[in-house]
N, C-alpha and C positions, 0 to 999 in steps of 0.2 A: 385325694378326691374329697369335693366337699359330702357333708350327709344333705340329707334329701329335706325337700321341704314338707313338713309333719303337718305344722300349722298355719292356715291365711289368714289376711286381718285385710276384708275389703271398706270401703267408703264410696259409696253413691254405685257402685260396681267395679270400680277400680281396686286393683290389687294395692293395698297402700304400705304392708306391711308382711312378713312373714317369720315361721322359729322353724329353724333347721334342727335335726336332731337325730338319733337313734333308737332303735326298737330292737331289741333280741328277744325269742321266743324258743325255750329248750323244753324238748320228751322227756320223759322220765329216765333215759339213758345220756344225758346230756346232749343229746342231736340237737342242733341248730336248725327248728323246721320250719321257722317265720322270722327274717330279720329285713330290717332296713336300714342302711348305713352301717356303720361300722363298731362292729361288736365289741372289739378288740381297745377299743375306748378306754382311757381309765379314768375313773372319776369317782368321788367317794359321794358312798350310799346315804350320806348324812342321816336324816331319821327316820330313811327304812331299815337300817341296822337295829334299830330296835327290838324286832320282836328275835334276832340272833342274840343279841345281850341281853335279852331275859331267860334264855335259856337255860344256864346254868342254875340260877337260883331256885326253877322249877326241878332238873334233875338233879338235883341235890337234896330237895328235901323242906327249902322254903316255906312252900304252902302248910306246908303241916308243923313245921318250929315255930310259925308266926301266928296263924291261923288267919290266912290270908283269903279273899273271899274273891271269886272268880272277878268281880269291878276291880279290885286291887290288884290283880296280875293284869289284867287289863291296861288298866292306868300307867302301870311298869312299860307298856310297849306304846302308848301314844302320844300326841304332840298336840295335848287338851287344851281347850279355848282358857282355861281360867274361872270358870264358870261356878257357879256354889259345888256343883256334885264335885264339880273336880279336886275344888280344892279341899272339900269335905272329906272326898277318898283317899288324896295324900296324907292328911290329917290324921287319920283313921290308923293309916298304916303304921306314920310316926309315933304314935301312941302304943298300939301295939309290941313297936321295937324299943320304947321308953327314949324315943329321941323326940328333939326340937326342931321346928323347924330353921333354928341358925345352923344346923346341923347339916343341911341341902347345900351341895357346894354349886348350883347351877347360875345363880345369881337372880335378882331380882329382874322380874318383870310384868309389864303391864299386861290383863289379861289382852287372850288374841280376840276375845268376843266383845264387840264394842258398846255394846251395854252395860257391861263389867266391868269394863275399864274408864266408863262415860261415872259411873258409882264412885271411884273413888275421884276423881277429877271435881265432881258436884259434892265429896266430903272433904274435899283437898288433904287428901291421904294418901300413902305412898305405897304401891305392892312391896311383897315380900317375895324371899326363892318361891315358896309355894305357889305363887301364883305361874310362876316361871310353867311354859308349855311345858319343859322335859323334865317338871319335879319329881313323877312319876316314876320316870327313868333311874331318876337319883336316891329314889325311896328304896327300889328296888336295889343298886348296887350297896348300898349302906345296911341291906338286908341281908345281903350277899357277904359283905363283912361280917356281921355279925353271927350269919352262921357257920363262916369258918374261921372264926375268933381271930380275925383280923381286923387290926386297927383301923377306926373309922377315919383316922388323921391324914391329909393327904391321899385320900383314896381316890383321885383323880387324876395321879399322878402315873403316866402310862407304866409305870415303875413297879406299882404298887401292887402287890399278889393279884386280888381280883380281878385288873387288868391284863394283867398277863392271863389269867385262869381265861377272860371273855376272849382275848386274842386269839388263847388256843382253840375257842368254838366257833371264830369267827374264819378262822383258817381250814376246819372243817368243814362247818356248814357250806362257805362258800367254794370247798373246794382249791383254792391258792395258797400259796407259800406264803407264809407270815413275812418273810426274809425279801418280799419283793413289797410287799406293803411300803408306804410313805405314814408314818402316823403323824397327826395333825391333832388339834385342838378342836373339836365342834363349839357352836354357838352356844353352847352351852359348858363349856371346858371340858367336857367327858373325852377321852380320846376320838378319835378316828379313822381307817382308814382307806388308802388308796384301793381301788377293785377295777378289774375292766368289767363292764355291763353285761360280757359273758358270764363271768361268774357271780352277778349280783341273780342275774336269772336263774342259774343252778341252785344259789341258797334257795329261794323260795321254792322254784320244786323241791328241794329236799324238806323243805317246811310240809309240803303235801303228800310226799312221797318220800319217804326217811327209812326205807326198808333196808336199805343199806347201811346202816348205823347201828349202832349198840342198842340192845334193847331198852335201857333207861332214857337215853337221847333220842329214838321213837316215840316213845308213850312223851317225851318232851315236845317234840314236834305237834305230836296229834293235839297236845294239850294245847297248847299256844294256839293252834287252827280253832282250837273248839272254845277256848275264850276268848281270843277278839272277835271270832263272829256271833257269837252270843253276846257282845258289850260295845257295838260299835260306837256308843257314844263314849264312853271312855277313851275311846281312838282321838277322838278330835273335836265333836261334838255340835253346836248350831252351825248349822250352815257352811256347813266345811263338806267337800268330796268325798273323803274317807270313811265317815260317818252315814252322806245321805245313800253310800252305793252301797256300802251294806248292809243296812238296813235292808236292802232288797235282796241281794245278792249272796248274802252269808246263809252259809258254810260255800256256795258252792265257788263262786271270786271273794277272795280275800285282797283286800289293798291298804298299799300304805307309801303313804308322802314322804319325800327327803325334799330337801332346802337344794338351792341352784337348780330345781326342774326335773327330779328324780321322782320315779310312781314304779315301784314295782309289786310285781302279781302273783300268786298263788291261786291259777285255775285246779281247784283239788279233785274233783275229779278227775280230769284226761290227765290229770299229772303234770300240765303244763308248768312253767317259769318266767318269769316276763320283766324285764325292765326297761324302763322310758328313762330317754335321756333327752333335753332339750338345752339347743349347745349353750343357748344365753342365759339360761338359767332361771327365766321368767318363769313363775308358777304356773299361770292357767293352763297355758299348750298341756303342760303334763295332764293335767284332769283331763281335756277337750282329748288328746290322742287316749288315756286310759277309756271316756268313756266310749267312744268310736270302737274298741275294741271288747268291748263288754256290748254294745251292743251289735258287731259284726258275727259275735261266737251266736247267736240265735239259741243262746240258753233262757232267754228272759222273750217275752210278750213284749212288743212294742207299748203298749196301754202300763203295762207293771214298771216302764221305764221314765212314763213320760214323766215325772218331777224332778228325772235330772238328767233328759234328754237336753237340755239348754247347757249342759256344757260339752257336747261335740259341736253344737249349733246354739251359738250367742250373741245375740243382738246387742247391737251398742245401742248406747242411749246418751244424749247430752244431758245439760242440767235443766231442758226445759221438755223432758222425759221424751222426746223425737226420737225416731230410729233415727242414726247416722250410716250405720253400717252393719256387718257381721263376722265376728270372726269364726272360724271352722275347721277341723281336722279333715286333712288332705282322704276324703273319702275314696279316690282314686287307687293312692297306696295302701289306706287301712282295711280297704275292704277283701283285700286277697288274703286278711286275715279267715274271713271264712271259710274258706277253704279245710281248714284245718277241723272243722268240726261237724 
């Protein structure tokens, strides 16, 4: 059975185009109490696994061997534009740990903010890892070496202690057998792996809801909820979804982006879990169904919403700035989300 259609893309009123996809929504007891299409999916969380592999470095002790500042765990869990603060924070960290940034195994890249990346283009200069969206990510694992005096050499090698150490949090959190996982290489060489979208929604409630976990691995949970929504720029930063929805929304929705069309959710209050799956992997549908669902829970004012109401409803424009059309989340299906609240 195919999944259902999430997102429309009309022109002149014509349906011209559509992204099929899936929605699972778990309770605090992992009940399945909002889904569309097929949960059972498996597809890796790409870089919403981040804020599960930061976890370790936080319960362990990180913050306090490095003296790490709530923007720097922050930065550990987003997929940052490139932007001065961002790269100033990674910097910041690498000093701290007495590393360089040759040190960053994530690879060069151009920042995502195109002003940034327009900067070095206009001084014909080349980024560095640092500039790389997941260097953050990579400060923090190489943090994570060094606090349990493992070798920074090949530490991206699924092989490699800390690897295994995040696998075994990542097999917690999400609740599934490491043993059924596919590990894979991210866009970034960090490991990765396979999850059905049932259990990418269970990690994030357990990110809100961790009562069930060891009391170190709680206060880790809470931590992580209580710094990226206090640093949402850190998450991702101008002009990105991640960043503009929590600004509004933190503590109360938590979100965060993966690559191939992944958004999943921590509603921390009701305890909810949430993750978006869109089958082709186009980026936007994901924001357009997250935001339709952020604003179906009736937690926010339509007015407190409206600067990023335009991604459930988004006008095309050519290049002689005309409407052409609109693209839009299936508000048919997303709105029985309400229900739930």
């Amino acid at each position: 059975m195919e999944n259902p259609i999430l997102v429309k893309v009309f022109r002149g009123g014509v349906l011209e185009s559509f992204h099929r996809g899936s929605v699972c929504v778990v309770n605090q007891h992992n009940e399945i109490i909002f889904q569309l299409g097929n949960s059972d999916q498996i597809c890796y969380p790409r870089s919403a696994l981040k804020l599960i592999q930061a976890l370790p470095l936080i319960e362990l002790g990180g913050i306090e061997k490095f003296g790490f500042t709530p923007a720097e765990i922050a930065i550990t869990c987003g997929s940052h534009n490139g932007e001065d603060v961002h790269v100033n924070t990674v910097q910041s960290m690498l000093q701290k740990m007495g590393l360089e940034i040759s040190d960053l195994g994530c690879g060069a890249q151009y920042p995502s903010h195109k002003a940034s990346s327009e900067t070095f283009v206009k001084l014909g200069t080349k980024p560095s890892a640092i500039h790389n969206n997941c260097s953050g990510k990579h400060a923090g694992m190489l943090a994570l070496c060094l606090l349990l005096n493992h070798p920074i050499k090949n530490y991206l090698d699924p092989a490699h202690p800390i690897q295994q150490l995040i696998l075994k949090y990542v097999s917690e959190m999400y609740q599934y057998p490491s043993s059924k996982m596919v590990c894979a290489l991210d866009g970034c060489t960090a490991p990765i792996y396979s999850i059905p979208i049932y259990n990418q929604a269970i990690a994030f409630k357990n990110l809100a809801e961790p009562s069930q976990l060891r009391s170190s691995l709680r206060l880790a949970c809470n931590k992580i909820i209580e710094i990226v929504g206090s640093n949402p720029y850190m998450i991702a930063g101008a002009d990105r979804y991640c960043t503009e929805m929590m600004q509004i929304t933190a503590p109360k929705i938590i979100g965060k982006t993966g690559a191939e069309g992944v958004f999943c959710m921590s509603f921390t209050e009701q305890k909810y879990g949430v993750c978006i799956k869109i089958d082709d992997g186009k980026m936007l549908p994901q924001y357009q169904v997250a935001q339709a669902l952020v604003e179906a829970s009736g937690l926010f004012t339509q007015s407190s919403l409206a600067s990023i109401h335009n991604y459930a409803v988004k006008d095309i424009k050519n290049y002689n700035k005309l409407t052409t059309g609109e693209t839009l989340a299936n508000t048919e299906l997303i709105n029985a989300f309400s229900a739930l609240f």
